[in-house]
Biopython code that builds the backbone (N, CA, C, O; Angstrom):
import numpy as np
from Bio.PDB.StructureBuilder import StructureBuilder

atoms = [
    (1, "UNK", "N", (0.855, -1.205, 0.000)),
    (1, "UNK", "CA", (0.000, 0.000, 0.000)),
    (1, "UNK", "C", (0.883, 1.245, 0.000)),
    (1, "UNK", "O", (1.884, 1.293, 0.715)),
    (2, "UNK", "N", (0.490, 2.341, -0.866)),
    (2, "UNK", "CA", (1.080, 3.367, -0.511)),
    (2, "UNK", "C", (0.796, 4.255, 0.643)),
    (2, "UNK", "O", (-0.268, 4.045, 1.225)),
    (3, "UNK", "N", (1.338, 4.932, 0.950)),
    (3, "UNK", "CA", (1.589, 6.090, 1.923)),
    (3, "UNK", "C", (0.484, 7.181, 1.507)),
    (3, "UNK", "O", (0.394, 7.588, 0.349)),
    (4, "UNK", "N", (-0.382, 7.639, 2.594)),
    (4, "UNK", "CA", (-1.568, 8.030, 2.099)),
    (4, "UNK", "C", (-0.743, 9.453, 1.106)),
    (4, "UNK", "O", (0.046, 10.367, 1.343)),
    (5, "UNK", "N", (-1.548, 8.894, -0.128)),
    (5, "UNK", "CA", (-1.071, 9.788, -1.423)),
    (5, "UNK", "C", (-0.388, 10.682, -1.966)),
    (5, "UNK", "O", (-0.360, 11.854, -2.340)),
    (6, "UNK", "N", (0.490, 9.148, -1.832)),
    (6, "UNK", "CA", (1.780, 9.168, -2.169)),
    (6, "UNK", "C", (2.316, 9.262, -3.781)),
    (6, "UNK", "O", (2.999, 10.167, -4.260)),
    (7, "UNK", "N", (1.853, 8.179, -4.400)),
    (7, "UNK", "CA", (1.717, 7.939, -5.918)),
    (7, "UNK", "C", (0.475, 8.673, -6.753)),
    (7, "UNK", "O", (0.341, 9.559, -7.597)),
    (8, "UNK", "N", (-0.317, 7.785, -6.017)),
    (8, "UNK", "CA", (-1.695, 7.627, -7.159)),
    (8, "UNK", "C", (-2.611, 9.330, -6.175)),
    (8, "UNK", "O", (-3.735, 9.595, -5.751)),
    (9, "UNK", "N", (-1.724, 9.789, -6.223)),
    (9, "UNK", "CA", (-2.509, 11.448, -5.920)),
    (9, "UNK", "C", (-3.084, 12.104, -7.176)),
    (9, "UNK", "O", (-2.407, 12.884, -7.847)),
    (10, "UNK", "N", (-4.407, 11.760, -7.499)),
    (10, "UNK", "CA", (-4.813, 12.123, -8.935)),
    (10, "UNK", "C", (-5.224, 13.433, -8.328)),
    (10, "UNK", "O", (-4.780, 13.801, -7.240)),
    (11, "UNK", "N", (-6.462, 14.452, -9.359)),
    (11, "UNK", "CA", (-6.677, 15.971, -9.286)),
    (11, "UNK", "C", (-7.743, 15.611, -8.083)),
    (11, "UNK", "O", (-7.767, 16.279, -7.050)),
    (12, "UNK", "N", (-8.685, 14.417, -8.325)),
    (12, "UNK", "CA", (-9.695, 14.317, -7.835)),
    (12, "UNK", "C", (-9.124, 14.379, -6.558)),
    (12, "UNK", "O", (-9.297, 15.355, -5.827)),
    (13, "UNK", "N", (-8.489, 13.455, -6.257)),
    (13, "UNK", "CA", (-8.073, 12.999, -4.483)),
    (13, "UNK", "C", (-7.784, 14.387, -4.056)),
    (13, "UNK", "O", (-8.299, 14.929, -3.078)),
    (14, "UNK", "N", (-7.027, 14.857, -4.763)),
    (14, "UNK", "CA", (-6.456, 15.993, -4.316)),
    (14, "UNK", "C", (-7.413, 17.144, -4.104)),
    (14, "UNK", "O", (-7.211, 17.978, -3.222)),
    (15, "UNK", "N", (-8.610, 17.194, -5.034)),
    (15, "UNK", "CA", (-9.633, 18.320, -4.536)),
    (15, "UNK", "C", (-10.572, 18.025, -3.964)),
    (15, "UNK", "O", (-11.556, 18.749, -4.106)),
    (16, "UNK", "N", (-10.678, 16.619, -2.915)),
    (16, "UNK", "CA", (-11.173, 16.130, -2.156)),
    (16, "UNK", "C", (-11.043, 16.583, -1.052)),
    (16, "UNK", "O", (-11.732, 17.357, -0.388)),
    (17, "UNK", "N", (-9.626, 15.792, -0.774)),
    (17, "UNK", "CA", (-8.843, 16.660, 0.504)),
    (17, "UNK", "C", (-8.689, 17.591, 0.839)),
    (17, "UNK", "O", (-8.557, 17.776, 2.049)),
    (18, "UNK", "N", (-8.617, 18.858, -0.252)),
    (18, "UNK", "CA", (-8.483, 20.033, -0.337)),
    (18, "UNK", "C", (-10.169, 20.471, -0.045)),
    (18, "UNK", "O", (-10.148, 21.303, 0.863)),
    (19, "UNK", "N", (-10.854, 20.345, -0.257)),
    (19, "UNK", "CA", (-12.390, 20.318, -0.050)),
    (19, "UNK", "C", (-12.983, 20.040, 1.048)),
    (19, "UNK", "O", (-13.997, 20.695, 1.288)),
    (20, "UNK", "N", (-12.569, 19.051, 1.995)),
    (20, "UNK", "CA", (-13.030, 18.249, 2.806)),
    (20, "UNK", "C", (-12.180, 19.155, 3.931)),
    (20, "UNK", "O", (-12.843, 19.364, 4.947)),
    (21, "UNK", "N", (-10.744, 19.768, 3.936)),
    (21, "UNK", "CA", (-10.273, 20.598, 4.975)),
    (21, "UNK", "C", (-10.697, 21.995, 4.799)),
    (21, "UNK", "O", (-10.279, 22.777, 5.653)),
    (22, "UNK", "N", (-11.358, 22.412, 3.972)),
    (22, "UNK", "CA", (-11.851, 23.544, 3.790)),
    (22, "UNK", "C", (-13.134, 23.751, 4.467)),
    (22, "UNK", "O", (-13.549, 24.861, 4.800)),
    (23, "UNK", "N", (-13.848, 22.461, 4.692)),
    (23, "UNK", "CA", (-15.174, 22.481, 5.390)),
    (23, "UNK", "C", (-16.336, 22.129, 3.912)),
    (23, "UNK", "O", (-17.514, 21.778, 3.983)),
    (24, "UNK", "N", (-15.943, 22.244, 3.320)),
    (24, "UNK", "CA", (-16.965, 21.845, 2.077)),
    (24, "UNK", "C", (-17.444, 20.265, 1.685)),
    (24, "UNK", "O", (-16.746, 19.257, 1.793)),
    (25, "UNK", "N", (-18.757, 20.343, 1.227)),
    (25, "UNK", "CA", (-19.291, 18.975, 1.588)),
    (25, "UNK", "C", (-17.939, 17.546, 0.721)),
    (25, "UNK", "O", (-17.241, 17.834, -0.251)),
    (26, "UNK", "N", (-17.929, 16.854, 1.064)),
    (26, "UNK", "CA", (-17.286, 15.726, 0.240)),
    (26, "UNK", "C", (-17.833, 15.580, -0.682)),
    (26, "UNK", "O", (-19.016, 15.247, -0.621)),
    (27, "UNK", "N", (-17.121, 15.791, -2.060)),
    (27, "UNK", "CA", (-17.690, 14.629, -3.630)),
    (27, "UNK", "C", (-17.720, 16.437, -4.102)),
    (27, "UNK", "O", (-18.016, 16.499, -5.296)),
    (28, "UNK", "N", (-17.559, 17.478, -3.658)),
    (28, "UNK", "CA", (-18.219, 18.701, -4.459)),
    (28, "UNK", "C", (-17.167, 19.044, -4.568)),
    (28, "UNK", "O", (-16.593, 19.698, -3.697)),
    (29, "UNK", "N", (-16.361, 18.503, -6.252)),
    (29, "UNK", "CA", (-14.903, 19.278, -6.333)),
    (29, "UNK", "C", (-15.169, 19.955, -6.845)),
    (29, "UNK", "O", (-16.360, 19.988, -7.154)),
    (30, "UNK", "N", (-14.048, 21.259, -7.441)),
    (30, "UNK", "CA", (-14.020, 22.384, -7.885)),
    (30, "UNK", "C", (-14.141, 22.261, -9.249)),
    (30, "UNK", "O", (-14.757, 23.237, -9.677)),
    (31, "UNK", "N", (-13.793, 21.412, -10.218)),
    (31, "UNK", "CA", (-14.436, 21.315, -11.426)),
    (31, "UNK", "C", (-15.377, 21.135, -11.676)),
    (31, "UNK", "O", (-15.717, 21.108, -12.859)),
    (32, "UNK", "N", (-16.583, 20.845, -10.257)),
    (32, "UNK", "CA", (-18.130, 20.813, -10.718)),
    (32, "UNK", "C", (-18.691, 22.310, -11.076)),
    (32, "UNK", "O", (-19.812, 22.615, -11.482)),
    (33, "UNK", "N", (-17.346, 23.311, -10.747)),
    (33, "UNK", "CA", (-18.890, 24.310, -10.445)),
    (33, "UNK", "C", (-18.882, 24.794, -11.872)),
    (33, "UNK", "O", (-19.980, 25.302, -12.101)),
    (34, "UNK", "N", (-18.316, 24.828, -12.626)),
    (34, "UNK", "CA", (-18.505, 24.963, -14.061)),
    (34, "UNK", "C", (-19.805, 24.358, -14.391)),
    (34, "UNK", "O", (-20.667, 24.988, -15.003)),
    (35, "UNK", "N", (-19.963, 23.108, -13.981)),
    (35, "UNK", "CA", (-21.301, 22.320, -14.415)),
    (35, "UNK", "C", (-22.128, 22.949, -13.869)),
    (35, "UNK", "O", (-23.147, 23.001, -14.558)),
    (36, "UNK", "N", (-22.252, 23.758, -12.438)),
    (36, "UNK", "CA", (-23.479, 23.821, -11.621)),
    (36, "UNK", "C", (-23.733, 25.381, -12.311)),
    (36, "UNK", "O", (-24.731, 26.098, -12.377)),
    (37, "UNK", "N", (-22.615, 25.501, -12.688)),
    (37, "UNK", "CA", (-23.246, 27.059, -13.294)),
    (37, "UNK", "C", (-23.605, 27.237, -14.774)),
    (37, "UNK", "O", (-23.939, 28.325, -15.241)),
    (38, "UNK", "N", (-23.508, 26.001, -15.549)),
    (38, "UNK", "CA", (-24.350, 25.175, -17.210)),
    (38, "UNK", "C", (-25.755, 24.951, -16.477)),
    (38, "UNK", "O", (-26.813, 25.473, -16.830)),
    (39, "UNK", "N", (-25.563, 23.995, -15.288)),
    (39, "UNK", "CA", (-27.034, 23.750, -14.923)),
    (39, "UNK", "C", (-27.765, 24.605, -14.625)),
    (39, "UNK", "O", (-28.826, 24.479, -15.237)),
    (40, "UNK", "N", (-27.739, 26.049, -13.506)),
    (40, "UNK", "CA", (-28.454, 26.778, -13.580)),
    (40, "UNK", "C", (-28.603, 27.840, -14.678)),
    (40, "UNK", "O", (-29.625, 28.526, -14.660)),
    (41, "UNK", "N", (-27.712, 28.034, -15.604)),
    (41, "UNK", "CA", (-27.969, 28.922, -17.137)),
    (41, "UNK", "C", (-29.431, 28.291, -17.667)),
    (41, "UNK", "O", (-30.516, 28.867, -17.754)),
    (42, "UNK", "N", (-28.950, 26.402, -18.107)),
    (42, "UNK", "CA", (-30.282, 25.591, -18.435)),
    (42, "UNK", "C", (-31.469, 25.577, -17.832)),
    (42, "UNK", "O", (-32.412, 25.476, -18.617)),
    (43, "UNK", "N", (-31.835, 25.668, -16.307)),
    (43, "UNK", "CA", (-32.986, 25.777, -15.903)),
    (43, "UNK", "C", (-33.338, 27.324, -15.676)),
    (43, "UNK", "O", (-34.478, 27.618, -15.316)),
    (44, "UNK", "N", (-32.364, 28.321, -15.883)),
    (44, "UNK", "CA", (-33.096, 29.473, -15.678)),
    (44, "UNK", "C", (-33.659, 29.633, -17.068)),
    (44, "UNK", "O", (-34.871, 29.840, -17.129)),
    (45, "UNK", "N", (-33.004, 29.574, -18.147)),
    (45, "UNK", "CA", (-33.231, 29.548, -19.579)),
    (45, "UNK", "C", (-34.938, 28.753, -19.817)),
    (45, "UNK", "O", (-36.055, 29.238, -20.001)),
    (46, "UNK", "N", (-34.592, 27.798, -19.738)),
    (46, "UNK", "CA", (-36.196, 26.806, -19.461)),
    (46, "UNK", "C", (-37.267, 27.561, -18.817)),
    (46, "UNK", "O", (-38.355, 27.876, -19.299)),
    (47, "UNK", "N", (-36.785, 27.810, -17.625)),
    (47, "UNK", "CA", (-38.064, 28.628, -16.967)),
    (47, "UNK", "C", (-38.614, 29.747, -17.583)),
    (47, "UNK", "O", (-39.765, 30.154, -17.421)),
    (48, "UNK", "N", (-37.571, 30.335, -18.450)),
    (48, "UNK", "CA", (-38.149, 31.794, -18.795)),
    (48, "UNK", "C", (-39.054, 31.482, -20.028)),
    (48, "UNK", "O", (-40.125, 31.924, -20.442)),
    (49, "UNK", "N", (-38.027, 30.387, -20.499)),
    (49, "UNK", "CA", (-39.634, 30.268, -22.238)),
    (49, "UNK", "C", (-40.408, 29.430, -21.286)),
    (49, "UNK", "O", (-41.393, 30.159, -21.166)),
    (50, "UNK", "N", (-40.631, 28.475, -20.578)),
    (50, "UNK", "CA", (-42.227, 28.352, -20.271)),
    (50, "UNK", "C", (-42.801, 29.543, -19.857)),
    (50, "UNK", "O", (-43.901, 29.874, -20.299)),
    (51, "UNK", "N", (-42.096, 30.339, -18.936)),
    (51, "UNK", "CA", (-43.046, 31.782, -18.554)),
    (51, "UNK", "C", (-43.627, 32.320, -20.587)),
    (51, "UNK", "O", (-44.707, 32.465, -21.159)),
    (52, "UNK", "N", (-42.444, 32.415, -20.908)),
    (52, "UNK", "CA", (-42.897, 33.110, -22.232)),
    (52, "UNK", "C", (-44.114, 32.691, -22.882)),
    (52, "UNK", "O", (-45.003, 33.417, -23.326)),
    (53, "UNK", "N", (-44.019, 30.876, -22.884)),
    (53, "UNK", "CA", (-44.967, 30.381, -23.635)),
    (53, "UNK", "C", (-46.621, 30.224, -23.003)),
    (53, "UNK", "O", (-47.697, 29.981, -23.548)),
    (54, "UNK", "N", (-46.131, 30.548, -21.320)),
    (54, "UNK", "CA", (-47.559, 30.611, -20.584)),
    (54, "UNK", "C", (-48.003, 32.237, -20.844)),
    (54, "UNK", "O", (-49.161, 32.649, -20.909)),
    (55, "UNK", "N", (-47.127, 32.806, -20.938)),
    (55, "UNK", "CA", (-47.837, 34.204, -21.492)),
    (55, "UNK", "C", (-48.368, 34.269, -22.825)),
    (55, "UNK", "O", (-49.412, 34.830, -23.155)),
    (56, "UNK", "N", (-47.646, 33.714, -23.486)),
    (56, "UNK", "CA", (-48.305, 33.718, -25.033)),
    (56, "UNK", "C", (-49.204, 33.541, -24.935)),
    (56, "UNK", "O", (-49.944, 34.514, -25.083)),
    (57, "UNK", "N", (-49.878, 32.141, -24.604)),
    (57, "UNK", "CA", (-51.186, 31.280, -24.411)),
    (57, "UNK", "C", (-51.890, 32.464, -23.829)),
    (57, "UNK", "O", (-52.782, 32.921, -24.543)),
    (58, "UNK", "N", (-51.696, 33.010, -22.779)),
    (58, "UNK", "CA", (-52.791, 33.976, -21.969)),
    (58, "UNK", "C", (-53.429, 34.638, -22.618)),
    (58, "UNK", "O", (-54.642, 34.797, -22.762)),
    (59, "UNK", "N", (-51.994, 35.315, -23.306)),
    (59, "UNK", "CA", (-52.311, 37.052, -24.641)),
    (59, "UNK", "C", (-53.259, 35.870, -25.590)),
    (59, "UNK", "O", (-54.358, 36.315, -25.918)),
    (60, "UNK", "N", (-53.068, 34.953, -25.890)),
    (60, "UNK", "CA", (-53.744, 34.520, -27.508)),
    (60, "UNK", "C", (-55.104, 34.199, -26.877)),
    (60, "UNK", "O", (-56.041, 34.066, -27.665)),
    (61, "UNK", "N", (-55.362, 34.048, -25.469)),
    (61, "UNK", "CA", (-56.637, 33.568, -25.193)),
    (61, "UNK", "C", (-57.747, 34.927, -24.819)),
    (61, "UNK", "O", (-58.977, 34.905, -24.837)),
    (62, "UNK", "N", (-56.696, 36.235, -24.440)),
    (62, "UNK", "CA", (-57.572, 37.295, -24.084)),
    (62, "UNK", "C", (-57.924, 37.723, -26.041)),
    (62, "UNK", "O", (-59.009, 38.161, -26.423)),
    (63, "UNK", "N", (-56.979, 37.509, -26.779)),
    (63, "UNK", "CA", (-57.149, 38.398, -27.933)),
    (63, "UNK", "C", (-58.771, 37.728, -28.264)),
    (63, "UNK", "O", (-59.843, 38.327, -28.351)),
    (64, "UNK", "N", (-58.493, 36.404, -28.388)),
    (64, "UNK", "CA", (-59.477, 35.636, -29.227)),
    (64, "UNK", "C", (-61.072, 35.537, -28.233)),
    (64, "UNK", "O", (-62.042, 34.920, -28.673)),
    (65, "UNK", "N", (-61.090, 36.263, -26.861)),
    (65, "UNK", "CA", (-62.118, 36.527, -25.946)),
    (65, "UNK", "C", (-62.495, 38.456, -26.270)),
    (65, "UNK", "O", (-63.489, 39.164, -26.111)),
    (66, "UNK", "N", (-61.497, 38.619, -26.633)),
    (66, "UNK", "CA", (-62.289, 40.518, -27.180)),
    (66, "UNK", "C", (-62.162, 39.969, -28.252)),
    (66, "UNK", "O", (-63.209, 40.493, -28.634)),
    (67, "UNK", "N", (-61.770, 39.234, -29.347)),
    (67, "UNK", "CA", (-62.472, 39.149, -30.792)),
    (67, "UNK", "C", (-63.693, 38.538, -30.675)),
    (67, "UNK", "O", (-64.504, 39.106, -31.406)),
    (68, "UNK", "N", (-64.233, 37.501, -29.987)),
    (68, "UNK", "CA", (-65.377, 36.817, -29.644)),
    (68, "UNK", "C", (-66.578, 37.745, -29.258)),
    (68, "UNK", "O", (-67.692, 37.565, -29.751)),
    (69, "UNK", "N", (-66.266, 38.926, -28.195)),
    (69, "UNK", "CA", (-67.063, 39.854, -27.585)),
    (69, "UNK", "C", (-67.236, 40.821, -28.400)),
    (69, "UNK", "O", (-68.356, 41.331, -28.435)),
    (70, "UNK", "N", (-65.972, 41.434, -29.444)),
    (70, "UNK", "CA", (-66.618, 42.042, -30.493)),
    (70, "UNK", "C", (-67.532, 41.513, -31.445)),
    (70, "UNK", "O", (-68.495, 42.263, -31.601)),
    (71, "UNK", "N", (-67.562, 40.512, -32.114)),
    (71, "UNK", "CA", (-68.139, 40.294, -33.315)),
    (71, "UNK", "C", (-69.709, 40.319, -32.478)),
    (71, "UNK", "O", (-70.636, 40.922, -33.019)),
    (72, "UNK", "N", (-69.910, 39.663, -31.211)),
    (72, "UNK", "CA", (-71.000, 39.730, -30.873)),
    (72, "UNK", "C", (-72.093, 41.299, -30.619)),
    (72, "UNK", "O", (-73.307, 41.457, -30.744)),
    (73, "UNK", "N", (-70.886, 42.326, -30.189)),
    (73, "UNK", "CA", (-71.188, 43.378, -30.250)),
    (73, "UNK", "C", (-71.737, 44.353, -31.424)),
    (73, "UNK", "O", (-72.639, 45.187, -31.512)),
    (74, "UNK", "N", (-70.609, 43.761, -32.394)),
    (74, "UNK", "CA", (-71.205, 44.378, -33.842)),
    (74, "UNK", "C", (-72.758, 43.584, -34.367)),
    (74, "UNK", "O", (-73.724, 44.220, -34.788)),
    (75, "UNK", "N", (-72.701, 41.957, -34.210)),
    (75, "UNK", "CA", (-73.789, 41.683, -34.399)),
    (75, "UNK", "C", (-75.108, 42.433, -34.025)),
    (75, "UNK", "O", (-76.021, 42.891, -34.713)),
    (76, "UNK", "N", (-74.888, 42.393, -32.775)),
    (76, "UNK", "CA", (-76.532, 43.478, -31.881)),
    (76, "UNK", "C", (-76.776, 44.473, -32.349)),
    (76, "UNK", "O", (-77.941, 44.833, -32.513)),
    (77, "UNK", "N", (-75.461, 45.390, -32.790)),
    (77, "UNK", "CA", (-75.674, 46.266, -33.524)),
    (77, "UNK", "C", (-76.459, 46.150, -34.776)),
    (77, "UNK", "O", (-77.480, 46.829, -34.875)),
    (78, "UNK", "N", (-76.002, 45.154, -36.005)),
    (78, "UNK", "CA", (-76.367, 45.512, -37.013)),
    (78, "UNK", "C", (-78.211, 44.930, -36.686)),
    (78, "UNK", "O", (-79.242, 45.594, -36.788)),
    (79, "UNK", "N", (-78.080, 43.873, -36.395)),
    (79, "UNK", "CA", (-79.691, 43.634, -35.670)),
    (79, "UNK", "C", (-80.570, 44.963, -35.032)),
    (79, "UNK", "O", (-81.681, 44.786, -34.534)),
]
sb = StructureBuilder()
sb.init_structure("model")
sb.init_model(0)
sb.init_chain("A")
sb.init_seg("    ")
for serial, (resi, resn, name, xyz) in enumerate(atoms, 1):
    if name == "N":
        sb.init_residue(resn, " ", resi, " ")
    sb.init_atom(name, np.array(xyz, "f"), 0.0, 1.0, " ", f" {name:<3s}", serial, name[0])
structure = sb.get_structure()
């Protein structure tokens, strides 16, 4: 056995240890946060077109409720 890491001291071990004396949770090395900051770009990105696309839907449902209420309006009229 080697001598605690001694040889086989890869980046990981090393930003383990370095992680783990810092007070930071274990397994959360420093090359994740690149990922965690792709992951929240992707879900903030996502969230905003569903907002977009739940607004669309809203606007297309008020337009087509005052086009509905007009035509009925003009009807009474021409009656």
């Amino acid at each position: 056995m080697h001598a605690y890491g001694e040889e086989k001291n890869t980046t990981n071990e090393y930003l383990y240890r370095k992680n783990a004396v810092s007070g930071k949770k274990p397994g959360m090395f420093v090359k994740n946060a690149d990922f965690d900051r792709k992951f929240l770009v992707k879900t903030v990105s996502l969230a905003v077109k569903l907002v977009q696309k739940a607004v669309a839907i809203y606007v297309n449902g008020c337009i087509i409720i005052l086009d509905q209420t007009l035509r009925m309006l003009s009807r009474r009229k021409i009656q």
